[in-house]
C-alpha positions as CSV (number, residue, x, y, z in Angstrom):
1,X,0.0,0.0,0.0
2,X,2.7,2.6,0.6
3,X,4.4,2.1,-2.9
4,X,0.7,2.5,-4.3
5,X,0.8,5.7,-2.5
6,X,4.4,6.7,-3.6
7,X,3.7,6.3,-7.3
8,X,0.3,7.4,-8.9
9,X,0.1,6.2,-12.2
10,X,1.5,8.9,-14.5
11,X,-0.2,10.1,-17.0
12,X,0.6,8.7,-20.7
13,X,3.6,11.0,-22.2
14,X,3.0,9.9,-25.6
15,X,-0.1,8.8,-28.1
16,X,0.1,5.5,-30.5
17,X,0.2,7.7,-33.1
18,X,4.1,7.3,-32.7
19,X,6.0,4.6,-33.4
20,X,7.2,2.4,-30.5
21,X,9.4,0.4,-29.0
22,X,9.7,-4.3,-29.4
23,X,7.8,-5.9,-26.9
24,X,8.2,-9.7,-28.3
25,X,9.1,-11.7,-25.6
26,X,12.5,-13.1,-27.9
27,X,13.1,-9.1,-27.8
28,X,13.1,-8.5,-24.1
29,X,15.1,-11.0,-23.7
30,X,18.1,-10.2,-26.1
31,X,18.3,-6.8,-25.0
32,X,18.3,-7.6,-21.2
33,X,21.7,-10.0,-21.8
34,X,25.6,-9.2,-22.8
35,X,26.7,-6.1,-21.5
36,X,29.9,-5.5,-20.0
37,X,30.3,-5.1,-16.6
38,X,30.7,-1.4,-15.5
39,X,32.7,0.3,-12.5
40,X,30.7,1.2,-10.0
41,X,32.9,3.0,-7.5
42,X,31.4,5.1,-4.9
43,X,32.3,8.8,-5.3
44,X,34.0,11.0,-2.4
45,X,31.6,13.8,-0.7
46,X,31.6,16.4,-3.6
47,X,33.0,19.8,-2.1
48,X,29.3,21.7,-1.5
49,X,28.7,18.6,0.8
50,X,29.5,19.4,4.3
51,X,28.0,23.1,3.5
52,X,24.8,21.5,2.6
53,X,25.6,19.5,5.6
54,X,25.6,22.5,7.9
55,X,22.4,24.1,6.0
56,X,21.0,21.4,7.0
57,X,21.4,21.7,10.6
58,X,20.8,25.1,11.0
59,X,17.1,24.7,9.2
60,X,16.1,22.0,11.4
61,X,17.1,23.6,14.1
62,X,14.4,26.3,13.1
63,X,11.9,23.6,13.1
64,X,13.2,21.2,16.0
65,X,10.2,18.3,16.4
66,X,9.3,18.9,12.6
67,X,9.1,16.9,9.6
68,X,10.9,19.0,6.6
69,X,10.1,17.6,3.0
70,X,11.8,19.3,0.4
71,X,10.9,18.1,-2.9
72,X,13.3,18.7,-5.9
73,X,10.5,18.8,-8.4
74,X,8.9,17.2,-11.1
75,X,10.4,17.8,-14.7
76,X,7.9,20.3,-16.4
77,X,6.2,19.7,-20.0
78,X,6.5,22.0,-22.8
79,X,4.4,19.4,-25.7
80,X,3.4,16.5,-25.2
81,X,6.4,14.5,-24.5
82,X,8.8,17.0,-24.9
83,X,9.6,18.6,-21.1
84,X,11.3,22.1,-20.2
85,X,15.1,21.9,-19.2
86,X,14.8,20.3,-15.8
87,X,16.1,22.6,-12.8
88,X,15.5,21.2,-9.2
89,X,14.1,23.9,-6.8
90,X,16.3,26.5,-5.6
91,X,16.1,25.3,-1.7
92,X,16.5,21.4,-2.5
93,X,19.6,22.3,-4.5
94,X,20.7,24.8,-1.5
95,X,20.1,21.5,1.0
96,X,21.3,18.9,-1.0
97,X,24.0,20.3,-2.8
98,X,22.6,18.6,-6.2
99,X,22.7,20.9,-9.0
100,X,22.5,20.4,-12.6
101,X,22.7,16.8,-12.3
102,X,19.7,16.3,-9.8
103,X,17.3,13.5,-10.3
104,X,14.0,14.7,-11.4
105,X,11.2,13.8,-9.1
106,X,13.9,13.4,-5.6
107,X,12.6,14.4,-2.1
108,X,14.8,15.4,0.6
109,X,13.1,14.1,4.0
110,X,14.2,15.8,7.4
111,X,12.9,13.1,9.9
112,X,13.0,14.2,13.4
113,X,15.2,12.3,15.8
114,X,16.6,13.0,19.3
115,X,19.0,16.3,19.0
116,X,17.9,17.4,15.7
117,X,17.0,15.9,12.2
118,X,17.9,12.6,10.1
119,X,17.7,13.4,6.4
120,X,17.3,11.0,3.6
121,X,17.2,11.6,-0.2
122,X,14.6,9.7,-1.6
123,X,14.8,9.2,-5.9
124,X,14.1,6.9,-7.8
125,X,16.8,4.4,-8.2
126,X,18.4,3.7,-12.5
127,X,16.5,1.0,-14.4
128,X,18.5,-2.5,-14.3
129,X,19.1,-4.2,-17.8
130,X,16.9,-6.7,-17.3
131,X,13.3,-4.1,-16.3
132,X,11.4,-3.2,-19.7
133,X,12.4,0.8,-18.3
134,X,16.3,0.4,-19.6
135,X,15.1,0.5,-23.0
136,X,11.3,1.9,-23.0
137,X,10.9,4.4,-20.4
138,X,11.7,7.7,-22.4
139,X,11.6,9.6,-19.2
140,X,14.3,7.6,-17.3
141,X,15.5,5.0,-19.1
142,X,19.1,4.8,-20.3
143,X,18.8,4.3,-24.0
144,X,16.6,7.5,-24.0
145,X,18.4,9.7,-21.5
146,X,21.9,7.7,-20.8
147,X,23.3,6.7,-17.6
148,X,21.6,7.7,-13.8
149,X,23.6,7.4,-10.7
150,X,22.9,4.9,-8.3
151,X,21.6,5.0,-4.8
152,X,24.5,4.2,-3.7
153,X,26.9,6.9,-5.8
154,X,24.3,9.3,-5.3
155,X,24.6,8.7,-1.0
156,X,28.4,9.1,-1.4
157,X,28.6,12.0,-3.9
158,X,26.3,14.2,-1.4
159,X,26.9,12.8,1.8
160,X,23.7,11.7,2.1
161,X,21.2,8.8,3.1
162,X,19.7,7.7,0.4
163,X,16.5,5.6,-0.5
164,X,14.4,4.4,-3.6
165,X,11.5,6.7,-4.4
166,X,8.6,3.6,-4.2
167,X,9.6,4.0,0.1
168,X,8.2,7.7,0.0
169,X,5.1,6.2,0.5
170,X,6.3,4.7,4.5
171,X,7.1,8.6,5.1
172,X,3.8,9.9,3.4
173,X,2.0,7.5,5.8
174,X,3.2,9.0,9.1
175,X,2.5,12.7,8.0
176,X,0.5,14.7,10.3
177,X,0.1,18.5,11.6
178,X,4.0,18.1,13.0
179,X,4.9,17.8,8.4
180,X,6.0,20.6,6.8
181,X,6.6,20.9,2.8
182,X,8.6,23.3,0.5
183,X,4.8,24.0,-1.5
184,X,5.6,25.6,-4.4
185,X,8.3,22.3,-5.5
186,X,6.0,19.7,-6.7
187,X,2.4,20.6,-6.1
188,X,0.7,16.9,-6.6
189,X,3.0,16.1,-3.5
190,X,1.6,18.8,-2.0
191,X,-1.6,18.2,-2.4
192,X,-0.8,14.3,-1.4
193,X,0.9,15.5,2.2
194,X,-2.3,17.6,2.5
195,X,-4.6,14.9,2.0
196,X,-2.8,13.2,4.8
197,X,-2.6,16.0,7.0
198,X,-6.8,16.6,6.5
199,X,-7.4,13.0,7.2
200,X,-5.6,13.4,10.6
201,X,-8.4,16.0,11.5
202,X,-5.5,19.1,11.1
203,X,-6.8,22.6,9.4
204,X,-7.3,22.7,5.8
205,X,-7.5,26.5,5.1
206,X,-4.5,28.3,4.1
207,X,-5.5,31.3,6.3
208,X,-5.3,29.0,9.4
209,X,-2.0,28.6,11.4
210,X,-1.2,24.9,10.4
211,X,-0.4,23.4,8.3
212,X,0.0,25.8,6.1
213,X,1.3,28.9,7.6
214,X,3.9,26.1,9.0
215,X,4.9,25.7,5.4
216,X,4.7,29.5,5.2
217,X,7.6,29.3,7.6
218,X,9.5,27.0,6.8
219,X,10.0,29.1,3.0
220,X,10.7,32.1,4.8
221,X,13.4,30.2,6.6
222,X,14.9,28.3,3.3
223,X,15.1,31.9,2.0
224,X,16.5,33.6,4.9
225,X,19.4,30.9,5.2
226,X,20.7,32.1,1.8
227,X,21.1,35.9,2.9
228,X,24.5,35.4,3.8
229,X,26.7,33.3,1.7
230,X,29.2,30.5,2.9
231,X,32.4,30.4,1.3
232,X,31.5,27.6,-1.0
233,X,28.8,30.1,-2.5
234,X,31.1,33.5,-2.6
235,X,33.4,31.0,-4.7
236,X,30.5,29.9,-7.0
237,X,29.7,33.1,-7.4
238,X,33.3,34.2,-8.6
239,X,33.2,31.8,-10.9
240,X,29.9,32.7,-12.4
241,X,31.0,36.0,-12.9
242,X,34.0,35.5,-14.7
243,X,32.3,33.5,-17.0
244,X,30.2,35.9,-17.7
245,X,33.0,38.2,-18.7
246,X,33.9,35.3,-21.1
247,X,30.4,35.8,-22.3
248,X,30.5,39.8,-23.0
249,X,34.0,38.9,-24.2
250,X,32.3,36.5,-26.9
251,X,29.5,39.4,-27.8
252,X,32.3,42.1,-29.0
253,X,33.9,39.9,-30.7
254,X,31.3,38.8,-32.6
255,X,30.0,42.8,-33.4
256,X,30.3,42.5,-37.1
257,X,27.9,39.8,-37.3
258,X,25.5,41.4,-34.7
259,X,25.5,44.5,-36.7
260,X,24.9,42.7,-40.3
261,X,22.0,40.4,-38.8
262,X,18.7,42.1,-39.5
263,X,17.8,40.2,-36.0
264,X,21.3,41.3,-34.3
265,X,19.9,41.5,-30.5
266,X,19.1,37.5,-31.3
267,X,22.9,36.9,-31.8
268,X,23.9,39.1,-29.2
269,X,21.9,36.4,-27.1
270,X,22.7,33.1,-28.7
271,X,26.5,34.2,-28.3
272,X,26.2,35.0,-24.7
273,X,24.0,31.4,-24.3
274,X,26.8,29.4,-26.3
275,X,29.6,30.9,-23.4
276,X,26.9,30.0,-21.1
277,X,26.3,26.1,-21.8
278,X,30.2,26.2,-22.6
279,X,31.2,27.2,-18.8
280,X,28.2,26.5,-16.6
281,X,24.6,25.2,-16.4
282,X,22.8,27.6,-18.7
283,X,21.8,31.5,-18.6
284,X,20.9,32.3,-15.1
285,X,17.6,34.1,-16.5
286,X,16.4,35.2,-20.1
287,X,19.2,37.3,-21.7
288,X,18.3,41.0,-22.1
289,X,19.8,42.5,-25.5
290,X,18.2,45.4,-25.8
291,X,19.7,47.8,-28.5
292,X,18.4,51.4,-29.6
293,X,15.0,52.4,-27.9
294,X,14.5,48.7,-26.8
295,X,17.2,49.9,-23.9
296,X,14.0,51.7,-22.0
297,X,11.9,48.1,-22.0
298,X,13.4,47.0,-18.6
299,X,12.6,43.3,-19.1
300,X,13.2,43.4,-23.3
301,X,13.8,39.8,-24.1
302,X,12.4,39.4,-27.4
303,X,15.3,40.1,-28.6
304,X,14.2,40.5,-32.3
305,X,15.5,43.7,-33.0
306,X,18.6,45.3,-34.9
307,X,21.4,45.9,-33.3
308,X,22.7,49.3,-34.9
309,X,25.9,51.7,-35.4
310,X,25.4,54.8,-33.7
311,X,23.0,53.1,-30.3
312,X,23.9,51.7,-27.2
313,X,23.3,48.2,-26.7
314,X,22.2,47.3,-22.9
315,X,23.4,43.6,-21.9
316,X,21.9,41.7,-18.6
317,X,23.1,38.6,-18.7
318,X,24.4,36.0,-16.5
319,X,26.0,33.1,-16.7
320,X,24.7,30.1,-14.1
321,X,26.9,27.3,-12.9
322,X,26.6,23.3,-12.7
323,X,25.4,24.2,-9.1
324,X,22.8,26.9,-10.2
325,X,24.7,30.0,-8.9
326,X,24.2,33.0,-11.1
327,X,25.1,35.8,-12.2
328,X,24.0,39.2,-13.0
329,X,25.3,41.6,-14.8
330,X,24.6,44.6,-17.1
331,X,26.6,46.5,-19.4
332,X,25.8,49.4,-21.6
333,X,27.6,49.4,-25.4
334,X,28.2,52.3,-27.5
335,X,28.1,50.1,-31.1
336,X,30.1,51.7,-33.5
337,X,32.8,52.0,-30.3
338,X,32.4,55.0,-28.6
339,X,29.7,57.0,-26.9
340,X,28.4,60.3,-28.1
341,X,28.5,63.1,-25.8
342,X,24.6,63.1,-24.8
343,X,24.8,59.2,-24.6
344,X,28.4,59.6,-22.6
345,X,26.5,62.3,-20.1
346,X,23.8,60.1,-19.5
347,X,26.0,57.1,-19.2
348,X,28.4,59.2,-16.6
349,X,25.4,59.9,-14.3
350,X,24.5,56.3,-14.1
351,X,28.3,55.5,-13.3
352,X,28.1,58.3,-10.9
353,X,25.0,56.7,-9.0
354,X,26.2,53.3,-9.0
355,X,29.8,54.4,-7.3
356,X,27.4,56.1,-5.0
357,X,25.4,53.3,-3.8
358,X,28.7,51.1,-3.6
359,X,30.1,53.7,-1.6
360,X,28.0,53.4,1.4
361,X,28.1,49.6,1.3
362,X,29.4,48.3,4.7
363,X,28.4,46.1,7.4
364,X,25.8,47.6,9.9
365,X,23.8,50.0,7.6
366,X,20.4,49.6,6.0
367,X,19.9,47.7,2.7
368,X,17.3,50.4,1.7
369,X,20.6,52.9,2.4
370,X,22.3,51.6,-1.4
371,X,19.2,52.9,-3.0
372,X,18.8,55.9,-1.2
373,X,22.3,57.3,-2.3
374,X,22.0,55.8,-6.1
375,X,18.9,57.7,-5.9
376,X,19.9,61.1,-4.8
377,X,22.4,61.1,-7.8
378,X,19.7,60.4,-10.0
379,X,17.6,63.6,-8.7
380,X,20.5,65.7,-8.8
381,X,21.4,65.2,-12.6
382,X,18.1,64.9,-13.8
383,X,17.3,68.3,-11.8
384,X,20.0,69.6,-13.2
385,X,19.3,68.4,-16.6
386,X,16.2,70.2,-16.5
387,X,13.7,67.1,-16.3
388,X,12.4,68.1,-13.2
389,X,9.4,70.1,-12.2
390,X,10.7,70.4,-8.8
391,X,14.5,70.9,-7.0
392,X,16.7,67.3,-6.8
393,X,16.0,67.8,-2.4
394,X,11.7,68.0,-3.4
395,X,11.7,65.4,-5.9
396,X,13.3,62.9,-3.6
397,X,10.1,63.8,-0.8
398,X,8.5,60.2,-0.6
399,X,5.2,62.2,-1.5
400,X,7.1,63.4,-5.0
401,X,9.3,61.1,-6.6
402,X,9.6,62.9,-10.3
403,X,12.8,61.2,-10.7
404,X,11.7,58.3,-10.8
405,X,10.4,58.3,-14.3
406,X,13.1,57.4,-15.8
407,X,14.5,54.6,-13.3
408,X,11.3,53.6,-12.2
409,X,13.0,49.8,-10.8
410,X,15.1,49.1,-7.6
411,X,18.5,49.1,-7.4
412,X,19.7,46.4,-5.4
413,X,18.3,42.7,-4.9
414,X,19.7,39.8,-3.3
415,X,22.2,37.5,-5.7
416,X,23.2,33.6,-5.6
417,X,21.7,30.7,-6.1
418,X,18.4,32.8,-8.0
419,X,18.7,35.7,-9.8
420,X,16.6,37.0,-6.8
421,X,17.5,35.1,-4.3
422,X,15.8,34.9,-0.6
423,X,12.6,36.6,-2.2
424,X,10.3,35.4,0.2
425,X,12.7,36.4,3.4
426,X,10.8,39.0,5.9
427,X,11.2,42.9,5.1
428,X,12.6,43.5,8.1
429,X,15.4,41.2,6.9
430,X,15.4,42.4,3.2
431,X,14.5,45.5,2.8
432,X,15.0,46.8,6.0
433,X,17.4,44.8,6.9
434,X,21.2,45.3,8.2
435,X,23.4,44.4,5.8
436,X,25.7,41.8,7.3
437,X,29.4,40.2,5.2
438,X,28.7,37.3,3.2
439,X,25.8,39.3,1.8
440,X,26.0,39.2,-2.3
441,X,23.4,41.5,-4.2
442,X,24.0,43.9,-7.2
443,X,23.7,47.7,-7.8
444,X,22.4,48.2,-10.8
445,X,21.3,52.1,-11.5
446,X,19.7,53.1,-14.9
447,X,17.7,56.0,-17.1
448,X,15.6,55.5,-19.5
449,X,14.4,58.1,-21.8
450,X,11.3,56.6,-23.2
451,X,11.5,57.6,-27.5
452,X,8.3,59.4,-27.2
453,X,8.2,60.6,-23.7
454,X,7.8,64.5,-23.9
455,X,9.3,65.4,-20.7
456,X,12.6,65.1,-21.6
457,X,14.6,66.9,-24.4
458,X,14.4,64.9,-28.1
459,X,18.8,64.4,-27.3
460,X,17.9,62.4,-24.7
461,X,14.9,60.2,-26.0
462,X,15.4,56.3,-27.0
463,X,18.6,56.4,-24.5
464,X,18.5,53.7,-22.2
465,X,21.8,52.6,-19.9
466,X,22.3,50.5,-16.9
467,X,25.1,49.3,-15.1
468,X,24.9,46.3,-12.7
469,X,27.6,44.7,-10.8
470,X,27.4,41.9,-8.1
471,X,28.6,43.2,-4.5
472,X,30.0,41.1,-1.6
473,X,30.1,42.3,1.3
474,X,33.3,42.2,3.6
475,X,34.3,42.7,7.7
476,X,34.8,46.4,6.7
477,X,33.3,47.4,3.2
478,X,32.5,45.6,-0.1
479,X,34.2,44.1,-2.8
480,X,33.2,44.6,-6.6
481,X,33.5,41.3,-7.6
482,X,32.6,42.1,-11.2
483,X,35.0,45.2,-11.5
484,X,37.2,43.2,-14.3
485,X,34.0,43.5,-16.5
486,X,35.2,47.3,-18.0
487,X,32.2,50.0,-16.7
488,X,33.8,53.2,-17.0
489,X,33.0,55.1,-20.1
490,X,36.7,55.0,-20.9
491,X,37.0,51.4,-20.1
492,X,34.4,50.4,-22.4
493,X,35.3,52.3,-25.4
494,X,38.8,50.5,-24.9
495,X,37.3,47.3,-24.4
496,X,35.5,47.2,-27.5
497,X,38.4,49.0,-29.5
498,X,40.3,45.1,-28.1
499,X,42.5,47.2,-26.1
């Protein structure tokens, strides 16, 4: 009964329309017999191990007495049989250490025991040579997909307990109000540890205090335990970013082409994307290449545009690792190599804001504090500019605000293992909160002078620029640990002239 409960039948993932494959008897036999014998040698703890390890810990001890399940996922569909590039959750992989190479489908289990929690990986185990699922299972089977790991390699290469998906159902079976689940990961095993909680008589409504605000919780906490980065992540993070200079690297070179393709912003993205599958995971979110006016679209990822001599290009991209940590970076391009001197003054007062906000980056201050002072550089130029129906001092009043037409996003948010990571942690620790080292998030000023916004002088309209880096903070400051990507206007015009 609990391996009925473990495994639903799945719905059918293809239609007889398609061809399919032998199921003779003589077939299933042939295929099942001489293959060579393979090593099977248990891996060492991979490095992230004993940090997972230690996340680990300090979650349960958030939730002493509580059963944590963490599910990694299903694999989502795109058509039919065809699913979306699998990524495991964010706080599975965080727990876990598992990144690219996760299993689809794996729970972590937290199990309370005396002193803390016992945690077991439960996935479901490779297909043996001789079960129909080596050869017909398109979803795990290894002539479709290649090789899985092993319980057993899987255990060692994490550190972890690990156990056959089918004996989910034995945990399933025990849940009560004292369960608590990751709910966004896998919602049919949401809805299967609700059914169980409901038939031991706990509250249903997700208003009530338990369950669900227990689940409610326990996210928070997953996302607050990722506010400050362990040295395993800083590194990731270094690494990420240097590969994303690789990337912007890859896009310059390749300017000629960009500028000849009628659809030039789509090279500029499938030339940062080849970097990207080259020295990590994938992109850590959709490229932005956003050339002429398309600079003002904030989120521009269409990416179908031309990529012309004479605009600015604006680049956020990010390159995400093997272990899913990303990331984020913007740059600003004059095309034809150097800036003019409207697009130059408008580039220098985003520069000037960003050095601003990384100037008062140090332990013990506000996080709202970085956006406060790339924000008073914004009033000040665009006062001065003329853009302003008010003085810089009355248009920062919370009540005024004129400025913030043309930067009308935030300028910091949380970096590592998402794009924006520990989204769901408390205000008072986001927002509010006192920045602390080990924190990672990015400054990333702009303006944005819509093409038909009348406010603004006709110099200044389709000019969009924004810088991002990706900050650390230190004992005593912050480190810029994407200052080897070129940001000054100088800089950049040398950087694309090869120099």
């Amino acid at each position: 009964m609990a391996n009925d409960t473990a495994k639903p039948a799945p719905a059918p993932r293809a239609t007889g329309n398609r061809s399919t494959v032998p199921v003779s008897d003589t077939f299933k036999h042939y295929i099942s017999h001489d293959w060579a014998e393979r090593a099977e040698a248990t891996p060492a703890p991979r490095e992230q191990a004993p940090y997972a390890a230690d996340r680990r810990d300090r979650i349960g001890a958030l939730h002493p007495g509580k059963r944590l399940i963490v599910p990694a996922g299903p694999a989502k569909v795109r058509s039919n049989d065809t699913d979306y590039a699998y990524r495991a959750h964010s706080a599975f992989a965080h727990l876990t250490g598992w990144g690219s190479d996760s299993e689809p489908g794996s729970v972590l289990v937290m199990e309370p025991v005396p002193g803390g929690h016992e945690a077991t990986l439960y996935f479901r185990e490779r297909a043996g040579r001789d079960s129909d699922e080596f050869y017909a299972n398109p979803e795990i089977g290894e002539f479709w997909i290649g090789p899985r790991p092993s319980l057993a390699q899987v255990a060692g290469d994490l550190g972890l307990a690990t156990r056959d998906l089918s004996e989910l159902g034995e945990v399933l079976d025990r849940v009560g109000a004292e369960t608590l689940i990751v709910r966004d990961a896998d919602p049919r095993l949401t809805a299967r540890v609700d059914d169980r909680r409901t038939a031991g008589g706990g509250p249903v409504s997700p208003d009530d205090p338990a369950p669900h605000g227990g689940d409610a919780l326990l996210a928070r906490d997953l996302s607050e335990l990722r506010l400050v980065k362990d040295a395993y992540e800083i590194g990731q993070l270094r690494q990420a970013i240097a590969a994303t200079k690789q990337g912007f690297d890859d896009v310059i070179a390749d300017r000629a082409a960009i500028v000849a393709h009628p659809r030039g912003e789509r090279l500029v993205e499938g030339t940062f994307n080849r970097r990207a599958r080259a020295e990590g995971n994938a992109v850590g979110y959709d490229t932005i290449a956003a050339a002429g006016p398309h600079a003002c679209i904030l989120h521009w990822t269409r990416n179908d545009g031309p990529v012309r001599e004479g605009d600015l290009v604006l680049i956020d991209a990010g390159i995400e690792l093997d272990s899913y940590y990303t990331a984020d970076i913007t740059r600003t391009l004059p095309i034809g190599g150097a800036f003019d001197p409207v697009q130059r003054q408008v580039y220098e007062a985003v520069l000037e804001a960003a050095d601003a906000a990384f100037a008062v980056v140090r332990p013990g201050i506000r996080f709202r504090e970085v956006h406060a002072a790339a924000m008073a550089v914004v009033a000040a130029r665009t006062a001065e500019w003329g853009l302003l129906p008010v003085s810089a001092e009355e248009s920062l009043r919370p009540e005024n605000q004129y400025h913030r037409r043309y930067m009308v996003h935030g300028t910091s948010h949380h970096l590592g293992l998402d794009v924006h990571d520990c989204a769901q942690a408390r205000r008072e620790l986001y927002l509010d909160g006192v920045i602390e080292p080990g924190m990672v998030f990015t400054i990333e000023p702009g303006l944005y002078f819509q093409p038909d916004d009348l406010t603004v002088p006709e110099r200044f309209r389709g000019i969009g620029v924004r810088i991002e880096d990706n900050i650390l903070v230190t004992e005593d400051g912050a480190e810029n640990l994407s200052i080897a990507i070129p940001r000054t206007a100088d800089a950049v015009e040398e950087w694309l002239a090869g120099r």
